[in-house]
C-alpha positions, 0 to 999 in steps of 0.5 A: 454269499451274495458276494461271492455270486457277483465275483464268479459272474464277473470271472466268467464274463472276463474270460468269455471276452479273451476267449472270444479275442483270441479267437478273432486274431487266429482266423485266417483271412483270403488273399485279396490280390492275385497277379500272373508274371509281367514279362517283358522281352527286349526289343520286341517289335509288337504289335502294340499295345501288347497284354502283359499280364492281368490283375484280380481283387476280391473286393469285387465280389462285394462291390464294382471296383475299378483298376488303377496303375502308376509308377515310372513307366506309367505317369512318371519318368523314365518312359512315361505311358509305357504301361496302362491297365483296363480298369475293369477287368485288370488286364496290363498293356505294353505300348512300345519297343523296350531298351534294357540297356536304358531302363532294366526294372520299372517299378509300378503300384497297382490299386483298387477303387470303388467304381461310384464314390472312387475310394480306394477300398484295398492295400496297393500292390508294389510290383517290380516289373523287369526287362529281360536282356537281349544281346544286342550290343557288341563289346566295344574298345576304349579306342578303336585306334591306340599307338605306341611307341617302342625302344629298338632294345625294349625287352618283351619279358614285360607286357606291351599293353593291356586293351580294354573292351565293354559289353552293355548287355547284362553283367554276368551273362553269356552277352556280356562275357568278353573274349580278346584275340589277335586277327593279324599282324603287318609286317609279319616278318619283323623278327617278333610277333605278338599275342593278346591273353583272351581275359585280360587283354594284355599284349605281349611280344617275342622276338626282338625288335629292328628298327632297320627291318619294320620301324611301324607294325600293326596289330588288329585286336578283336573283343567278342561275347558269348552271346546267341547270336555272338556280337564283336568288334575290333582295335587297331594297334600301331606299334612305332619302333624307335632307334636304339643302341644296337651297334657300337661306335667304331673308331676308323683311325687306330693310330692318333698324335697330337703336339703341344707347348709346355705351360699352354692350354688348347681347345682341340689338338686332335680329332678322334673320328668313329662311325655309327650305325644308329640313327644320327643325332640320337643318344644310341648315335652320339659317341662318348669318349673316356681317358682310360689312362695317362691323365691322371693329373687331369691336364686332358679332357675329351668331348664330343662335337654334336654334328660329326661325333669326333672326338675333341681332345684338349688341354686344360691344365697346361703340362711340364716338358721337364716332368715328361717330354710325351705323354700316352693316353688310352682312350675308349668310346661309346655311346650315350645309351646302354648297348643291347644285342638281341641273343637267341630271339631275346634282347639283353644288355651285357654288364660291360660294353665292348667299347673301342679303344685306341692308343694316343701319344701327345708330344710336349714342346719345351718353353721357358718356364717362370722361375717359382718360389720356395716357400711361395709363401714367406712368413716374417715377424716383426716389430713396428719402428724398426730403423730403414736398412734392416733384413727382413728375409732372403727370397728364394726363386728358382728356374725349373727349365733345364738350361736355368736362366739367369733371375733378378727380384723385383719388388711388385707390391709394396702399397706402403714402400717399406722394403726394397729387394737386391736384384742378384741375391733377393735379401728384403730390406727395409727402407722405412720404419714399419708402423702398425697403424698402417691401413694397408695391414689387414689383421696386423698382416702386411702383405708384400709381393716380390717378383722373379724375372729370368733372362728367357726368351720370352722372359718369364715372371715369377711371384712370391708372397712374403706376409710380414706381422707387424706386431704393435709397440706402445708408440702413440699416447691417448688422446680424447676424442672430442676436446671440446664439450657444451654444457647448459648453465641451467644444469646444475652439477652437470656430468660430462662422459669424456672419450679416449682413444689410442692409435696402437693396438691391445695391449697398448690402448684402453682401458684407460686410467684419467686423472686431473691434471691441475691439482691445485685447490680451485681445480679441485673445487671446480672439477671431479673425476667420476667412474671410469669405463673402459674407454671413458670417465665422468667428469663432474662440474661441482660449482656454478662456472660464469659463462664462457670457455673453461679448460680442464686438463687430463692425464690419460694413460694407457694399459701400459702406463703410456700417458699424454695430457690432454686439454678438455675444453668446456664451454658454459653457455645460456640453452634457450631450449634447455638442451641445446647450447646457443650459437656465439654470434661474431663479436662487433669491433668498435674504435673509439677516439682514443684508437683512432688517435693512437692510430693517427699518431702511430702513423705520423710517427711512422712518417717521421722516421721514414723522413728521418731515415731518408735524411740520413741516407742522404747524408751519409751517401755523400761521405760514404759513397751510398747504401749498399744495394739490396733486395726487394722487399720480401712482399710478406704480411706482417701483424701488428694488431697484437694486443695484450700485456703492458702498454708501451712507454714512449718509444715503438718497439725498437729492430733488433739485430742479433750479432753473429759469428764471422768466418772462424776468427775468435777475435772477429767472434768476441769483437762482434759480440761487443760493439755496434757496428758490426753486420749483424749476419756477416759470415753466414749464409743460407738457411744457417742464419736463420737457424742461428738466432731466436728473439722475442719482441720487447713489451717496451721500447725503454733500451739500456745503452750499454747493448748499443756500445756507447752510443747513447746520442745517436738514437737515444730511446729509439734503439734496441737492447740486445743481449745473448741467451743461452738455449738452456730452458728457463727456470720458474723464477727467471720466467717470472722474472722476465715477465714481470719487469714492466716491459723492461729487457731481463737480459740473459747470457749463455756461453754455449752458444751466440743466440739473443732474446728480447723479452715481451712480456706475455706475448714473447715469442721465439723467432725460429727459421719457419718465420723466414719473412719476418727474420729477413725483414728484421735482419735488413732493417737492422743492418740499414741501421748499423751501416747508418751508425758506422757513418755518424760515429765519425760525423756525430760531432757535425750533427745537429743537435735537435731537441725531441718534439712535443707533439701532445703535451700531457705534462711531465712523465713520473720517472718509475724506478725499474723493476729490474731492482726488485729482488725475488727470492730463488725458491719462489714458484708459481704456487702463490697464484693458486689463492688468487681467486677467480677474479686473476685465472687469467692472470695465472694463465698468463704467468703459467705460459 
């Protein structure tokens, strides 16, 4: 029971509380501030300071308070102290004239304080204090002065210009409101005039402009408010009339002519001349000419000369007399601008302009004309190597005067001289054997040019262009593009990547097929050819080679299976660098005793024989009455530092004098052939003895006595054998055979044809007509010789005898059997060379030659 006392107690205490709450938040309380209405008029004039309004707070009923005011206008910018307020009993000041227009709202915070400790004992008041607006300012222009300026032909269905004016005074407001008009215009009788709309203030136009009657007019524009009292002001509008196309040019001259000769070009063979009534020197003045018609090859163009605005007509494609004798243009002119003509007070522009227009006959003189070609262009094909005299083609010119001329061809351009052209008929002929590799054909193309000249006054020159293809034959072999390689003897089982190319074109050339020339076993053992890429191939070096040049030779064969052999020569070197080869240093020559000794004794030989031949001259000219006269001597260089193959045995090398044919005797023929003292080139002269005869140099100076007929006292070892040859290419064995005897003579005959050889051993060598100097030199000593042996036949029984002089005695020479007795079987080859080794390359090298 106790408890539940206590609970209602409590209940009743609770709800005592939010009653008395509620009641607390629903009592309404006084206001505590009260302001009258701050007005403040623009541009009041005072007197100053001047009550604006007053304040109250009801905290002065309880306390003494005191007024205080801030804000802009008060302590703060704009218009500091401009507002101040009497802290006791609220009343508001004004200290000076306003301007709205600067500063339209001042914003200020009012409060209240207690007078003793100055605390503030009460919310601010905020209070937007407005200025009321005056109309005290005019509309103004954007300019006071605007200029514009205007085309003659300018259509006003568009607006002039649009004129702006402000009003500072409050917006939306009678003071404000701007109202645009016109006060007046000048010249006032220019053919237009014009309005401005009141709102926007847009100019507009009606009428149509002429230059010739105002080219200024001046319009004086007004904006003004609605305000009390009304304000305004006023802009000027100048208004610059420009030129325009309002007249049309005229021709003055309706007749016109004009002359000129065929084929030329002329700048100006008539003036056109056209009057303007636009200002000079504008586009609505400059005339601008048109060839309606009779220009439709485009031979004539017409201008305009920019000072006297005639009309200029020229030529500037030349015209045919043979085509037509006269020519009739009709030409029109205007004026750069679009025309426009102002038709009942409205300015239009008409689709098509009333040009001028006027007739013109342009006379054409005749000329000789240049023969022309057809086809101007000729085309031919042909096949390079084809034999001098060969027809290419027939040119075809033709004059176009009416009276033809008379034409002859010439050939103009021909940078190769391949072709020659008939004067009369124009056939193309070629004089030499075309070659495709030319560097004159561009694209196998070769191009010829051939000129038609007639007989004219003046004469006058046609061209033609004949394009002859050259096609390719397969006339030139590959080569190898560099027949000389390096390889370091450092690396082993080097690779060397060899080149080929071929002068003619595809299908003639590449790619090409290599092959090994030398099949024998030792080249197989020492070389191999490796993969082949078009225009290259792999050549492997399969052993150590000593150092040195070694040569390798190579079949190269074309497309076609064209081929030539060509020879690679390898070079083994020592590389200091591993790369690069080093340089051959010029090999140093020393003499030692024994050179020098069989170079002293070749020159006391020499001596002797010049003694003992001076002694024979001498002794002969006694008999027979001198030596025949002869020539100089050549003043050529001969060499006689050629070493090589066997040594010599006891004599130098003899002269050899080969006989010949004299006159067309068969028994002076055989006669000569057979006894000594016949003259070894009688009967022949020129260049027709020298392209008789090839010899070959003897190895040895051993002679066989029966080529000296019996003679065998005379000159004992010191003569020449002799014996005839054919032209007939040598078989292997007999090539061996004549190389192989010990410097012993092989002599051979041929019965085709009187020509001899001595062989040499290695170093053979054919005597042909390019060694002119030598073959002189031999054929005159050689006849010295045979003269000489005429004298002593029919004195050798008055000779001397003399014995041969000892000069070193090195004791008695072995005799060796000749080797002219060895007999060699038919079938032998060269074969037996390839198991030599290396040690006898050379030798083989030798025998191969």
């Amino acid at each position: 029971m106790a408890g539940l006392t206590q609970l209602f107690i409590l209940l009743l205490a609770g709800a005592s509380l939010f009653l008395s709450e509620s009641l607390k938040t629903l009592r309404r309380s006084k206001r505590r501030w009260v302001l009258t209405t701050i007005v403040l008029e623009e541009g009041d004039r005072g007197p100053f300071p001047k009550l604006a309004g007053e304040l109250f707070n009801d905290r002065s009923v309880n306390i003494s308070i005191k007024y205080l005011i801030s804000g802009p206008g008060v302590d703060e910018f704009p218009e500091p102290g401009l507002f101040t307020v009497d802290d006791t009993d609220g009343k508001v000041f004004v200290h000076r004239t306003i301007d709205r227009e600067k500063t339209p709202l001042f914003v200020v915070r009012f409060d209240v304080a207690d007078r003793a400790s100055g605390t503030i004992v009460d919310k601010s008041l905020i209070f937007n204090v407005e200025v009321r607006d005056k109309n005290d300012n005019a509309p103004k222009f954007e300019k006071d002065v605007v200029n514009i300026t205007l085309k003659e032909t300018f259509s006003f269905e568009n607006p002039v210009f649009q004129m702006h004016a402000f009003d500072d005074d409050k917006e939306d407001t009678a003071n404000s409101d701007v109202i645009y008009s016109i006060v007046s215009q000048s010249p006032s009788t220019s053919g237009v005039t014009f309005s401005v709309d009141p709102k926007n203030g847009l100019i507009r136009g009606k009428g149509c402009l002429n230059y010739e009657a105002a080219k200024q007019i001046q319009i004086i524009v007004k904006a003004g408010d609605n305000g009390s009292p009304a304000l305004s002001s006023s802009a000027t509008v100048n208004i610059f009339v420009e030129d325009g196309n309002n007249h049309m040019p005229v021709i003055i001259d309706q007749k016109y002519e004009g002359a000129i000769l065929e084929g030329t070009k002329s700048q100006n063979i008539s003036r056109i001349r056209v009057e303007d009534k636009d200002t000079p020197k504008t586009p609505a003045w400059r005339a601008k000419f048109k060839i309606l018609s009779g220009n439709e090859k485009g031979n004539f163009n017409i201008t305009t000369d920019p000072e006297t605005n005639e009309g200029i007509l020229a030529v500037i494609k030349p015209l045919d007399f043979e085509g037509l004798a006269l020519k009739k243009l009709q030409i029109s002119v205007e004026n750069e601008e679009p025309f426009a003509s102002c038709v009942k007070g409205t300015m239009t522009r008409p689709d098509t302009s009333p040009a001028s227009t006027i007739s013109m006959n342009v006379k054409i003189l005749d000329a000789n004309d240049a023969p022309y070609f057809n086809p101007g262009k000729l085309i031919i094909r042909e096949k390079e190597g084809i034999e001098p005299g060969t027809v290419l083609a027939k040119c075809n010119a033709t004059d176009p005067d009416v009276v033809p001329n008379k034409i002859r061809y010439k050939v103009a351009y021909d940078p190769e001289g391949w072709v020659t052209v008939d004067e009369n008929t124009g056939v193309v002929t070629s004089v030499k054997e075309l070659d495709s590799e030319s560097p004159f054909l561009n694209n196998s193309v070769y191009s010829i040019l051939i000129h038609a000249v007639d007989d004219g006054e003046p004469p006058q020159t046609g061209t033609g262009t004949i394009l002859l293809h050259v096609a390719d034959i397969n006339d030139n072999a590959p080569y190898l593009l560099s027949p000389y390689m390096e390889v370091c003897d450092q690396v082993k089982n080097p690779v060397l990547v060899i080149h080929a190319a071929d002068k003619d074109k595809d299908p003639f050339a590449g790619p090409f097929t290599f092959e090994m020339s030398d099949e024998t076993r030792i080249a197989k053992d020492t070389w191999k050819l490796g993969n082949t890429n078009d225009g290259s191939a792999e050549l492997q070096i399969l052993k150590n080679l000593p150092k040195g040049n070694h040569t390798v030779g190579m079949n190269i064969y074309d497309r076609q299976g064209h081929s030539a052999t060509e020879n690679l020569v390898v070079r083994m070197c020592s590389c200091p660098d591993g790369r690069v080869c080093e340089k051959l240093e010029p090999a140093a020559h020393f003499l030692g005793g024994g050179s020098i000794a069989v170079m002293l004794a070749a020159l006391m030989l020499f001596i002797l024989a010049f003694l003992l031949l001076t002694c024979l001259v001498c002794g002969s000219s006694k008999k027979s009455g001198g030596l025949p006269p002869f020539d100089d001597g050549n003043q050529t260089l001969i060499k006689y530092n050629e070493e090589g193959g066997s040594s010599l045995t006891q004599a130098s090398p003899g002269v050899f004098s080969p006989a010949a044919k004299v006159g067309n005797d068969p028994e002076i023929q055989i006669k000569n052939r057979n006894a000594v003292g016949a003259s070894p080139m009688s009967g022949i002269k020129g260049p027709e003895k020298k392209d008789m005869w090839t010899a070959q140099f003897p190895r040895s100076s051993v002679v066989d006595g029966d080529s000296l007929g019996q003679n065998k006292r005379s000159l004992g070892q010191a003569a020449v054998g002799l014996s005839p040859v054919g032209t007939s290419r040598q078989s292997k064995s007999d090539k061996w055979t004549a190389r192989s005897s010990s410097g012993m003579p092989s002599p051979r005959q041929s019965q085709r044809e009187n020509m001899y050889e001595i062989s040499n051993g290695r170093y053979g060598t054919r005597l042909h007509s390019q060694n002119a100097p030598k073959d002189a030199f031999i054929e005159h000593v050689g006849e010295l010789v045979t003269n000489r042996l005429h004298g002593l036949r029919d004195y050798e029984d008055d000779l001397i005898s003399y014995k041969p002089c000892i000069y070193a005695y090195e004791g008695e020479l072995e005799r060796i059997e000749s080797v002219d007795s060895f007999t060699f079987p038919d079938d032998m080859d060269n074969n037996f060379l390839d198991h030599l080794g290396p040690k006898f390359a050379a030798l083989g090298d030798i025998c191969r030659q």
